[in-house]
Gaussian input, Z-matrix of N, CA and C with variables (Angstrom, degrees):
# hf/3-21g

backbone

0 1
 N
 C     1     B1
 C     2     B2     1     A1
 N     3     B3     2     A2     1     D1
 C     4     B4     3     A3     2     D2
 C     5     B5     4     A4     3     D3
 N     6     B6     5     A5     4     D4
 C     7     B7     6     A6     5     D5
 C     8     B8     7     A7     6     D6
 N     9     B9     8     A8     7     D7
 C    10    B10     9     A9     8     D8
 C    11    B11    10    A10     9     D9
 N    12    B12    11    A11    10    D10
 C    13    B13    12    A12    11    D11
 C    14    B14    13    A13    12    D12
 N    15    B15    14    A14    13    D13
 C    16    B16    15    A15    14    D14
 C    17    B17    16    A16    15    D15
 N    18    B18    17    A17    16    D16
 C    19    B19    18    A18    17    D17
 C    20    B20    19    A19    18    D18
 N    21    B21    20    A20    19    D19
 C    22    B22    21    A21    20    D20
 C    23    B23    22    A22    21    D21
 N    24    B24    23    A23    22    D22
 C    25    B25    24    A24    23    D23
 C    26    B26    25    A25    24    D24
 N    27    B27    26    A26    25    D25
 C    28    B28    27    A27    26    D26
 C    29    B29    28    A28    27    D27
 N    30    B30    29    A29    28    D28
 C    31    B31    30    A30    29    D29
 C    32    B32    31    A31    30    D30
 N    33    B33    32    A32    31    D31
 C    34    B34    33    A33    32    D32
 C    35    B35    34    A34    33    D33
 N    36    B36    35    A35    34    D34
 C    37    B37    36    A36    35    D35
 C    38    B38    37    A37    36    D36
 N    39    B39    38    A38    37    D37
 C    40    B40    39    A39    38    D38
 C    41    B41    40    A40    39    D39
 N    42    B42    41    A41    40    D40
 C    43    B43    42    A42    41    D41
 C    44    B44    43    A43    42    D42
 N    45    B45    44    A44    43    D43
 C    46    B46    45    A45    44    D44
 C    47    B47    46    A46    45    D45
 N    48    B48    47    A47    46    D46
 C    49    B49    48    A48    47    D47
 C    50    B50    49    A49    48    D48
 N    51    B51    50    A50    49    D49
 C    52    B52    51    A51    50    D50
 C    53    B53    52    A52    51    D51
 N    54    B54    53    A53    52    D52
 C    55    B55    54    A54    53    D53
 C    56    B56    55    A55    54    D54
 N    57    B57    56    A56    55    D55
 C    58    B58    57    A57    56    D56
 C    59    B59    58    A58    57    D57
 N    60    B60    59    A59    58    D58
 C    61    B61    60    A60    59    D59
 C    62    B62    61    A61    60    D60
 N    63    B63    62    A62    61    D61
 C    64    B64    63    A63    62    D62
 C    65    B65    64    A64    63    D63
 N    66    B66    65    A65    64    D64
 C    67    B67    66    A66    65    D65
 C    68    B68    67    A67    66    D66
 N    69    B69    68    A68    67    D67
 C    70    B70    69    A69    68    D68
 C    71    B71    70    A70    69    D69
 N    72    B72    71    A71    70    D70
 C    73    B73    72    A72    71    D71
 C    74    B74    73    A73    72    D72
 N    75    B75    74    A74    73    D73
 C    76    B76    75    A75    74    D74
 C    77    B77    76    A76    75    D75
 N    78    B78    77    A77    76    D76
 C    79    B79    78    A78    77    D77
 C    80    B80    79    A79    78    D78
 N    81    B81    80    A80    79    D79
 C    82    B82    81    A81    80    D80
 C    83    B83    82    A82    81    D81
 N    84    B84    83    A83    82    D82
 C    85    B85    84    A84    83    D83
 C    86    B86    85    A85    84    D84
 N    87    B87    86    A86    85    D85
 C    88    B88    87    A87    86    D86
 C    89    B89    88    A88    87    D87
 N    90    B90    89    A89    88    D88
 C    91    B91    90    A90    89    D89
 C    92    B92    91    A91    90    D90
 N    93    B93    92    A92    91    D91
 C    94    B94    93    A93    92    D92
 C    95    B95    94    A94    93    D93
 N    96    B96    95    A95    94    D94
 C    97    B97    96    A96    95    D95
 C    98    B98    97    A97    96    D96
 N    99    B99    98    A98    97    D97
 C   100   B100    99    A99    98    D98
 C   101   B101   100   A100    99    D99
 N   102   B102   101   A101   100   D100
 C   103   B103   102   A102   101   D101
 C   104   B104   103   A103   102   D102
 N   105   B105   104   A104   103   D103
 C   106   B106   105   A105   104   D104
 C   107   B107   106   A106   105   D105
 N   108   B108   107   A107   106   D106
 C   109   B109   108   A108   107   D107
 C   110   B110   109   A109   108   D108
 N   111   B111   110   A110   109   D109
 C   112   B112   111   A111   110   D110
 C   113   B113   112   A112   111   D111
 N   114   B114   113   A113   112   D112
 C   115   B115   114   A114   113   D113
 C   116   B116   115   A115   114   D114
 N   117   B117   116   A116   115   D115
 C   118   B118   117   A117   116   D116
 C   119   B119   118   A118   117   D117
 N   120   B120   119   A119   118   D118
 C   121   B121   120   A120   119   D119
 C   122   B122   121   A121   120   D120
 N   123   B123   122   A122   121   D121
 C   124   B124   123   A123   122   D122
 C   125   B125   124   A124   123   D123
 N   126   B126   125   A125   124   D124
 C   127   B127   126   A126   125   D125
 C   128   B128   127   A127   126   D126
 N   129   B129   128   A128   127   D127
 C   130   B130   129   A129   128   D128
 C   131   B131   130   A130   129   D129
 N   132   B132   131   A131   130   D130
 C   133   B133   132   A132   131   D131
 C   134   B134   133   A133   132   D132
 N   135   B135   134   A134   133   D133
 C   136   B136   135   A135   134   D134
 C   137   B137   136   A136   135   D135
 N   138   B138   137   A137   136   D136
 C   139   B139   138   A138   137   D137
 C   140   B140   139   A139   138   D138
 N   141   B141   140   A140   139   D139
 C   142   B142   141   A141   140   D140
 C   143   B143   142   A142   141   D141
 N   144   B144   143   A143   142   D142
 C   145   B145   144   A144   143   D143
 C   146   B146   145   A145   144   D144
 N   147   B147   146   A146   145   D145
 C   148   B148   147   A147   146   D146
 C   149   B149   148   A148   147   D147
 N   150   B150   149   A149   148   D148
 C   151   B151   150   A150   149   D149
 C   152   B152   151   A151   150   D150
 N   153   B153   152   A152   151   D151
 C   154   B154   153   A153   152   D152
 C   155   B155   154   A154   153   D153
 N   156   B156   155   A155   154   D154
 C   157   B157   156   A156   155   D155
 C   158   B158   157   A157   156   D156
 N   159   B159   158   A158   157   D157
 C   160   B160   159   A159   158   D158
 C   161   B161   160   A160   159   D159
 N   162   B162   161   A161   160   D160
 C   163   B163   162   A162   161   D161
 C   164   B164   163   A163   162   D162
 N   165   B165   164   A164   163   D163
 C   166   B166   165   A165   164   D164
 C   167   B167   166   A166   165   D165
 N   168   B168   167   A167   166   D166
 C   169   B169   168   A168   167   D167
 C   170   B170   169   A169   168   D168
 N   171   B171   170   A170   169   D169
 C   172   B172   171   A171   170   D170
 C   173   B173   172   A172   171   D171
 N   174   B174   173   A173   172   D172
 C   175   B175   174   A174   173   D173
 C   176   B176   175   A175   174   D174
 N   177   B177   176   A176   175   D175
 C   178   B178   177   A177   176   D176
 C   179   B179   178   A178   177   D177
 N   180   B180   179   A179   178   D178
 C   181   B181   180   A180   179   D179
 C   182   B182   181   A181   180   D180
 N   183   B183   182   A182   181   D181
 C   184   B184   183   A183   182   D182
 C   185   B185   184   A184   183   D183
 N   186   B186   185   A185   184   D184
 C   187   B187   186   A186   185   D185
 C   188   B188   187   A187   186   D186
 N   189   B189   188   A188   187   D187
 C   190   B190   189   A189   188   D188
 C   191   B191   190   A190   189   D189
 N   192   B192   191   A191   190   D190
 C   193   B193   192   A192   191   D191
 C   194   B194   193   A193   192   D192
 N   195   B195   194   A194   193   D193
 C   196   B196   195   A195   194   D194
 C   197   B197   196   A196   195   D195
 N   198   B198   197   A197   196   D196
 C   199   B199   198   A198   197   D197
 C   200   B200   199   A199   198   D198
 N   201   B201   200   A200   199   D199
 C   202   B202   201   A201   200   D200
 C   203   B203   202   A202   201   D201
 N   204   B204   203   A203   202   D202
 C   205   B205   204   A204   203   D203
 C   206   B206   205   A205   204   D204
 N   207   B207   206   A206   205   D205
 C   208   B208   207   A207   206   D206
 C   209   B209   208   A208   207   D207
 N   210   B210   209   A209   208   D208
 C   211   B211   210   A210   209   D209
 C   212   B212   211   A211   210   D210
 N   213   B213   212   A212   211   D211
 C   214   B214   213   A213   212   D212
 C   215   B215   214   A214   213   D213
 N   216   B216   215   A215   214   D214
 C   217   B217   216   A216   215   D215
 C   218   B218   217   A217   216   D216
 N   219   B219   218   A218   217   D217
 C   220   B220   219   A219   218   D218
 C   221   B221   220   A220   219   D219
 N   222   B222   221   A221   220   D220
 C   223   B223   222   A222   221   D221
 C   224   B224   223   A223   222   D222
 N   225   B225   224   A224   223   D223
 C   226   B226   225   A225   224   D224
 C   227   B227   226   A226   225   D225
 N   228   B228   227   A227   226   D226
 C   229   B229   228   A228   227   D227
 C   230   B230   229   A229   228   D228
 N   231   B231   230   A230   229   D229
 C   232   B232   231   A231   230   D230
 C   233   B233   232   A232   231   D231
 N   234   B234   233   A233   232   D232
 C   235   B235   234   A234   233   D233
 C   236   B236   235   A235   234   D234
 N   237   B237   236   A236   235   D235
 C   238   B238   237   A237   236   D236
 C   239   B239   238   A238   237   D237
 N   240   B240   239   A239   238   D238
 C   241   B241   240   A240   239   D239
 C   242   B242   241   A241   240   D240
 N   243   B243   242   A242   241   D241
 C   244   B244   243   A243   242   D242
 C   245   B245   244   A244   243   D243
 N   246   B246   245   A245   244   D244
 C   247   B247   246   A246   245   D245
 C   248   B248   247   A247   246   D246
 N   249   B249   248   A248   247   D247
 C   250   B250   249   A249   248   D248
 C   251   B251   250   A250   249   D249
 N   252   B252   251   A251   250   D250
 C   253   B253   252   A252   251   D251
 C   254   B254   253   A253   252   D252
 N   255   B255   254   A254   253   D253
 C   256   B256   255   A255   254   D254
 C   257   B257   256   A256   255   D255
 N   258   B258   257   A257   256   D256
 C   259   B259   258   A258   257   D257
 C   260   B260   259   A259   258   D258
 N   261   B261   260   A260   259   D259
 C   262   B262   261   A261   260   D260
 C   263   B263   262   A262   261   D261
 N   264   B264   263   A263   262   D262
 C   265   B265   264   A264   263   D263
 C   266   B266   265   A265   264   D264
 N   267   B267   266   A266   265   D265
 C   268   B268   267   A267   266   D266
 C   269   B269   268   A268   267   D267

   B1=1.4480
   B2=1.5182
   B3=1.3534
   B4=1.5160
   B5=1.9426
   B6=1.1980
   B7=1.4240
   B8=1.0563
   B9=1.8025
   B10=1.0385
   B11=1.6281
   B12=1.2497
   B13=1.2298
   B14=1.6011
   B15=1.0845
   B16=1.5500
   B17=1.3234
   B18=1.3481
   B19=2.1057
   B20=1.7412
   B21=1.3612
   B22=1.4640
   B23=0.9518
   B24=1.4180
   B25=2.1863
   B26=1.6566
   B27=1.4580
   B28=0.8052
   B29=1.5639
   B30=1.5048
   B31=1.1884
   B32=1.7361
   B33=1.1514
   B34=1.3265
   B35=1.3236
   B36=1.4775
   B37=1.3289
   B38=1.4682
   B39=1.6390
   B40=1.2828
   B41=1.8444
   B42=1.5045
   B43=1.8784
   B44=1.4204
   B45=1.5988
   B46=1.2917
   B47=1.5576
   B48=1.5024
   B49=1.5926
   B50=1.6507
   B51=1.3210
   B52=1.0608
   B53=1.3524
   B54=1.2673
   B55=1.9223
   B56=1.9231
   B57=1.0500
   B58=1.3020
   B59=1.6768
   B60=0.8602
   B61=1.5316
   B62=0.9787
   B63=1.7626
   B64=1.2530
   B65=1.7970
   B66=1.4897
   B67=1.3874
   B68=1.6083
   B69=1.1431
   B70=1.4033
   B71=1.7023
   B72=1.0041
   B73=1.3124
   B74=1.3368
   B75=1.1672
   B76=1.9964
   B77=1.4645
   B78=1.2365
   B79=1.1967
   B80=2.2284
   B81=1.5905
   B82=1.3566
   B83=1.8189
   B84=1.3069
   B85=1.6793
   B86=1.6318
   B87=1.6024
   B88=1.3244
   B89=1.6240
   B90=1.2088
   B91=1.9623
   B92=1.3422
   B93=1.3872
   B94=1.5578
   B95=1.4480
   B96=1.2158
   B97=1.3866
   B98=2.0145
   B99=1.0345
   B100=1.3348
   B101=1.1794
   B102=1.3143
   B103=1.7171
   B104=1.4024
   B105=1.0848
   B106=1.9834
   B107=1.2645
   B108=1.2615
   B109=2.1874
   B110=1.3714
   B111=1.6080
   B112=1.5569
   B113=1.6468
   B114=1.3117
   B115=1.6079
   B116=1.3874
   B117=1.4809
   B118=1.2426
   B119=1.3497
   B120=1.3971
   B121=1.7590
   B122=1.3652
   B123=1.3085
   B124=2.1475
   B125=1.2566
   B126=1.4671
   B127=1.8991
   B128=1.7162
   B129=0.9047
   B130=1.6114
   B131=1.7112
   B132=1.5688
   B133=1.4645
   B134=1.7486
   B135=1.1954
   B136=1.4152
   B137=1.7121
   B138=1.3853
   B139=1.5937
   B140=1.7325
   B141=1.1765
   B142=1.3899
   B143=1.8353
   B144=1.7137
   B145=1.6225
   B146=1.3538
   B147=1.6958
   B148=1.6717
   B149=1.7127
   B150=1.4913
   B151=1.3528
   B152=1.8292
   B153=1.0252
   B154=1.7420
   B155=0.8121
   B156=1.5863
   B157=1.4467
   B158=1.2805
   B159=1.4768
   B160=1.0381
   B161=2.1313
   B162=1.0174
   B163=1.4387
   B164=1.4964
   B165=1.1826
   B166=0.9621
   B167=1.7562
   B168=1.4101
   B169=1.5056
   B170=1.3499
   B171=1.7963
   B172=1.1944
   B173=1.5724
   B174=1.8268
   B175=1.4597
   B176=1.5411
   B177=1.6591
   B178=1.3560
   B179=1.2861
   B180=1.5301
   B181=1.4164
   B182=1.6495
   B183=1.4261
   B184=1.1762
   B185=1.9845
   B186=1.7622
   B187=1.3853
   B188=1.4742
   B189=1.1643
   B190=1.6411
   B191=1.4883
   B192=1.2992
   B193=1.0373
   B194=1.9895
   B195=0.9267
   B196=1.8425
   B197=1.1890
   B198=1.5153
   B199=1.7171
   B200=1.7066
   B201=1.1461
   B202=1.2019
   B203=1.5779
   B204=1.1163
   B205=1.3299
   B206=1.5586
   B207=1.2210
   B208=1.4086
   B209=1.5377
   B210=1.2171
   B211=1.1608
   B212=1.4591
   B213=1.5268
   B214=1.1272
   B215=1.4292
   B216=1.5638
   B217=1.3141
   B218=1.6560
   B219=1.4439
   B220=1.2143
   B221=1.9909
   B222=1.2242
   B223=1.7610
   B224=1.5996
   B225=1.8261
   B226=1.6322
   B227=1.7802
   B228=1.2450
   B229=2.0889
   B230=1.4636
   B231=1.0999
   B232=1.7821
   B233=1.6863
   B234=1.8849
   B235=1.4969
   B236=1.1820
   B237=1.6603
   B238=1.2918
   B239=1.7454
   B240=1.3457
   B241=1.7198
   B242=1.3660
   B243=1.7772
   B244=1.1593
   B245=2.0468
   B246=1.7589
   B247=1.4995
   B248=1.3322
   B249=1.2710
   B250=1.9274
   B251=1.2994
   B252=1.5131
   B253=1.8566
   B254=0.9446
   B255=1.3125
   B256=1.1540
   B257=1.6283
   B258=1.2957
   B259=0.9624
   B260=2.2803
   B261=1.0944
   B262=1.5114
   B263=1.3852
   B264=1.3449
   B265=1.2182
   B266=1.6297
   B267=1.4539
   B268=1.0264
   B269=1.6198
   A1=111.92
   A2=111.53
   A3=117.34
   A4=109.06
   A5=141.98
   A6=136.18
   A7=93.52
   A8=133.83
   A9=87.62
   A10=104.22
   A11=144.03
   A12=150.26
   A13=122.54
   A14=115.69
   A15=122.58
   A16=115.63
   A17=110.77
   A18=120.33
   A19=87.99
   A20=120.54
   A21=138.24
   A22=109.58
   A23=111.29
   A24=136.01
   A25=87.82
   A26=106.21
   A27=99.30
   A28=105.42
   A29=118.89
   A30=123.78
   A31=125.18
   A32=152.30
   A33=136.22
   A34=103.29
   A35=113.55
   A36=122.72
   A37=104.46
   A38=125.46
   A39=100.26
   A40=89.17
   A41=83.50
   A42=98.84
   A43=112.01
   A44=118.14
   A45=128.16
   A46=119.14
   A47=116.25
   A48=116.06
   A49=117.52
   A50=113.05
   A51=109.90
   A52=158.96
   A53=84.16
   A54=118.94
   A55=99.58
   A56=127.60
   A57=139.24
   A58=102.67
   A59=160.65
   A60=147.43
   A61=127.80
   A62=133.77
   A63=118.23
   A64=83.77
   A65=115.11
   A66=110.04
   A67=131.65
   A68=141.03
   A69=138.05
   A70=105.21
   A71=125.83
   A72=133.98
   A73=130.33
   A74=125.33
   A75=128.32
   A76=100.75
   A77=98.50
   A78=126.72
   A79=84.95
   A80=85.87
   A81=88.60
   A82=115.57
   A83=130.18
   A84=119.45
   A85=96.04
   A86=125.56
   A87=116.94
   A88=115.46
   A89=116.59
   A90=114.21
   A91=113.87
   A92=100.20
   A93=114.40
   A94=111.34
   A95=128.20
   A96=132.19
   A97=110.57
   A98=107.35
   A99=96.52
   A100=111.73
   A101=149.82
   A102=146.33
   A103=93.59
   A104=131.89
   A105=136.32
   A106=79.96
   A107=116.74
   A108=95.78
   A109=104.76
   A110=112.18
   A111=82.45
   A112=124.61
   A113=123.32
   A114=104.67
   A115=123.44
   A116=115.26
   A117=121.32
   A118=132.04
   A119=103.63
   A120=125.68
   A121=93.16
   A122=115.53
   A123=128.32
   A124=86.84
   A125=101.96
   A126=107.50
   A127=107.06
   A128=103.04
   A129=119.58
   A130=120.18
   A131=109.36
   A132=130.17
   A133=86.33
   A134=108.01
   A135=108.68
   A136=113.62
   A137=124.35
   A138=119.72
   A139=101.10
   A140=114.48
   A141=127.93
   A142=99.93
   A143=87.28
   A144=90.89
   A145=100.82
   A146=119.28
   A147=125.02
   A148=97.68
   A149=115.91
   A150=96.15
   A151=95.30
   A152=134.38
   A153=109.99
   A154=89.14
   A155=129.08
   A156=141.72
   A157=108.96
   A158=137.20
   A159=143.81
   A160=98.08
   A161=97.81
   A162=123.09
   A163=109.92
   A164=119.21
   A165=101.24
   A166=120.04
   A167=126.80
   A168=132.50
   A169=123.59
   A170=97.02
   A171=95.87
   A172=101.51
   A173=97.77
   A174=115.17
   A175=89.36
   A176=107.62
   A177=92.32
   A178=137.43
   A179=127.88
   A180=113.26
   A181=89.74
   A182=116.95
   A183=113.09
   A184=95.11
   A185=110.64
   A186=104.48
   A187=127.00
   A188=101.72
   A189=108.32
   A190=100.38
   A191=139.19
   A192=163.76
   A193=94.16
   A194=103.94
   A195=107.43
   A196=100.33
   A197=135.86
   A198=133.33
   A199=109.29
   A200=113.42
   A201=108.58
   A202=99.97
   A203=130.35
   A204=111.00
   A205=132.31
   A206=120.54
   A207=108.29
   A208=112.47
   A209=135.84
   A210=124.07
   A211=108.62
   A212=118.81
   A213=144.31
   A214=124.28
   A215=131.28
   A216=122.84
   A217=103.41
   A218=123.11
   A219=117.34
   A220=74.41
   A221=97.03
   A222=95.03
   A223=130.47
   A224=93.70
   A225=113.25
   A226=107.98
   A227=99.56
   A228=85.72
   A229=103.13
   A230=138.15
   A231=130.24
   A232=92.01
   A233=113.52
   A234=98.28
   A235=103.64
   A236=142.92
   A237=149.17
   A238=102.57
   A239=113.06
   A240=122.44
   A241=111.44
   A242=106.21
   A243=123.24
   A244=119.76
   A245=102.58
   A246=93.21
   A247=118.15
   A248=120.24
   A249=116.75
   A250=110.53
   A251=103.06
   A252=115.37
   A253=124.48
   A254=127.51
   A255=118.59
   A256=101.61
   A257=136.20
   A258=100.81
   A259=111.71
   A260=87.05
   A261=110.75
   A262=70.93
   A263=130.07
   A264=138.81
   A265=119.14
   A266=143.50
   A267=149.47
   A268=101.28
   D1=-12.80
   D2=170.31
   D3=66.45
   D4=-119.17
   D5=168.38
   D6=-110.60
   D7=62.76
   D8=131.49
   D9=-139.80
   D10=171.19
   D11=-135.55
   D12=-156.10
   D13=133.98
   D14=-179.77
   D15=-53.15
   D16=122.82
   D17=-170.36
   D18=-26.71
   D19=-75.50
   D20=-143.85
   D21=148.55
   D22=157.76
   D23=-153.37
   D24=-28.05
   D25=143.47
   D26=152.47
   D27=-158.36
   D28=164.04
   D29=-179.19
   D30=-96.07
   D31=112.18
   D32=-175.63
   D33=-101.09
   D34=149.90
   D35=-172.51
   D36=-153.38
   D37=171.49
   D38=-127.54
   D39=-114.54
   D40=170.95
   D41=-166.92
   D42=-51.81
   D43=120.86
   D44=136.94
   D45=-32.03
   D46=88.27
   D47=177.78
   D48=-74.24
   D49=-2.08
   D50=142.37
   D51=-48.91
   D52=-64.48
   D53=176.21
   D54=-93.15
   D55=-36.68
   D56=-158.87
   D57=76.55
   D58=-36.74
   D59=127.83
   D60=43.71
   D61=102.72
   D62=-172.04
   D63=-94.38
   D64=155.70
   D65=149.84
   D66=-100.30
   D67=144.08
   D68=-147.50
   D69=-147.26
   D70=98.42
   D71=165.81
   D72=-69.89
   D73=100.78
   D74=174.73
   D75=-103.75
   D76=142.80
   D77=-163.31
   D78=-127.32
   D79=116.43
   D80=166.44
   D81=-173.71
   D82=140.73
   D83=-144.40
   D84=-97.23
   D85=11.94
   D86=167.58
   D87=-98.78
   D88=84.70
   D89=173.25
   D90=-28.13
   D91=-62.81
   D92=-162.99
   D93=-69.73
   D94=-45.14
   D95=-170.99
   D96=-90.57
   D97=-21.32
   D98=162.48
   D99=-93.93
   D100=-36.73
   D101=152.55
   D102=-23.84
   D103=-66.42
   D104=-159.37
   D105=-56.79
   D106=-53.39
   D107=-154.55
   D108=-79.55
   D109=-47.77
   D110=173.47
   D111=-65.99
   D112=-26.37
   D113=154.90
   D114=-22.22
   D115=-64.07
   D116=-166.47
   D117=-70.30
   D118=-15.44
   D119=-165.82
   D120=-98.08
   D121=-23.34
   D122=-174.08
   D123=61.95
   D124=69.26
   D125=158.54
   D126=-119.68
   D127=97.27
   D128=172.51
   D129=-50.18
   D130=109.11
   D131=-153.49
   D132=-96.33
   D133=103.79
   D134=179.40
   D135=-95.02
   D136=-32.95
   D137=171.04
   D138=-136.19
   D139=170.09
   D140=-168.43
   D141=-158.42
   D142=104.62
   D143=-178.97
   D144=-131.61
   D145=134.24
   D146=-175.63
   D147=-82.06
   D148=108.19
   D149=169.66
   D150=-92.15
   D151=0.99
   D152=151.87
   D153=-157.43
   D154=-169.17
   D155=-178.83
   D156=-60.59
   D157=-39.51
   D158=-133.80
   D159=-112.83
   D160=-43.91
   D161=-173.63
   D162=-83.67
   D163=131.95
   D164=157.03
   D165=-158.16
   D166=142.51
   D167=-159.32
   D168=-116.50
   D169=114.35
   D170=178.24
   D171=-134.45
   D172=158.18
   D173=-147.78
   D174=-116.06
   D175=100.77
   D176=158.69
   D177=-97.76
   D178=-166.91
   D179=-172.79
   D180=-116.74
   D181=162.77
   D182=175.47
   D183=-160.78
   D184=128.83
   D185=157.66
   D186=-57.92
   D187=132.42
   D188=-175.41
   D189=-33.93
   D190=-79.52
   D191=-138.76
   D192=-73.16
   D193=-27.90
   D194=174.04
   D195=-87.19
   D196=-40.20
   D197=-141.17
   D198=-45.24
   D199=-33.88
   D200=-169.73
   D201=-90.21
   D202=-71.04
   D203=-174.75
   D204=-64.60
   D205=-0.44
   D206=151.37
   D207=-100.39
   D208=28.72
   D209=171.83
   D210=-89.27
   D211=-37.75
   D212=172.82
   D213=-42.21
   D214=121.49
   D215=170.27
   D216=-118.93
   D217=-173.35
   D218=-138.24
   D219=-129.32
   D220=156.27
   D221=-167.01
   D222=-44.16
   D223=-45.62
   D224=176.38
   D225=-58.43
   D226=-34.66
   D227=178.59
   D228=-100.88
   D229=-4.25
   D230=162.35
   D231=-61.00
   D232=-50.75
   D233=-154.72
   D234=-71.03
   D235=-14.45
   D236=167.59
   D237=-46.02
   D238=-57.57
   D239=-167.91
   D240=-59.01
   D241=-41.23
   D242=-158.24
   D243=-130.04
   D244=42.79
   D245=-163.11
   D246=-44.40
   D247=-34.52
   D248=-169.77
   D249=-51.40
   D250=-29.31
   D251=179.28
   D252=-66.67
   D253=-20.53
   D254=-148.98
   D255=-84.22
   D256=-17.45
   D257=-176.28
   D258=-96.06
   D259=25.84
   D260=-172.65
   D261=-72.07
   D262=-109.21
   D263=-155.90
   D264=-70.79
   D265=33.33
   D266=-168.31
   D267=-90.62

């Protein structure tokens, strides 16, 4: 995968046969800075639920056929999500 790395935990759950839509849940305690990235990746933030103060879950949508590459961030903004990590993957 070279630098680049999975947003953080995440859950997949199964296709909207409607929409074709997989939905995909990240779990991560920055609002503001993961909203910006998925802005930027054009990953569409479909619900926003606080499971505690600290936590917080949002369910995005992703086409099957995208799931993997927009889940993906590029090393320098994982180490933003995740500084203790960073030298995990350096």
């Amino acid at each position: 995968m070279g630098d680049e790395l999975i947003l953080c935990e995440y859950e997949e759950k199964k296709c909207n046969k409607k929409t074709g839509l997989h939905d995909v849940s990240v779990y991560n305690n920055d609002h503001k800075l993961i909203c910006e990235l998925a802005e930027k990746q054009e990953i569409f933030i479909d619900i926003e639920k606080y499971l505690s103060k600290d936590i917080i879950k949002l369910t995005l949508k992703f086409l099957w056929t995208n799931l993997k590459r927009k889940r993906i961030l590029y090393l320098s903004e994982y180490s933003k999500l995740f500084p203790e990590k960073e030298k995990l993957y350096a």
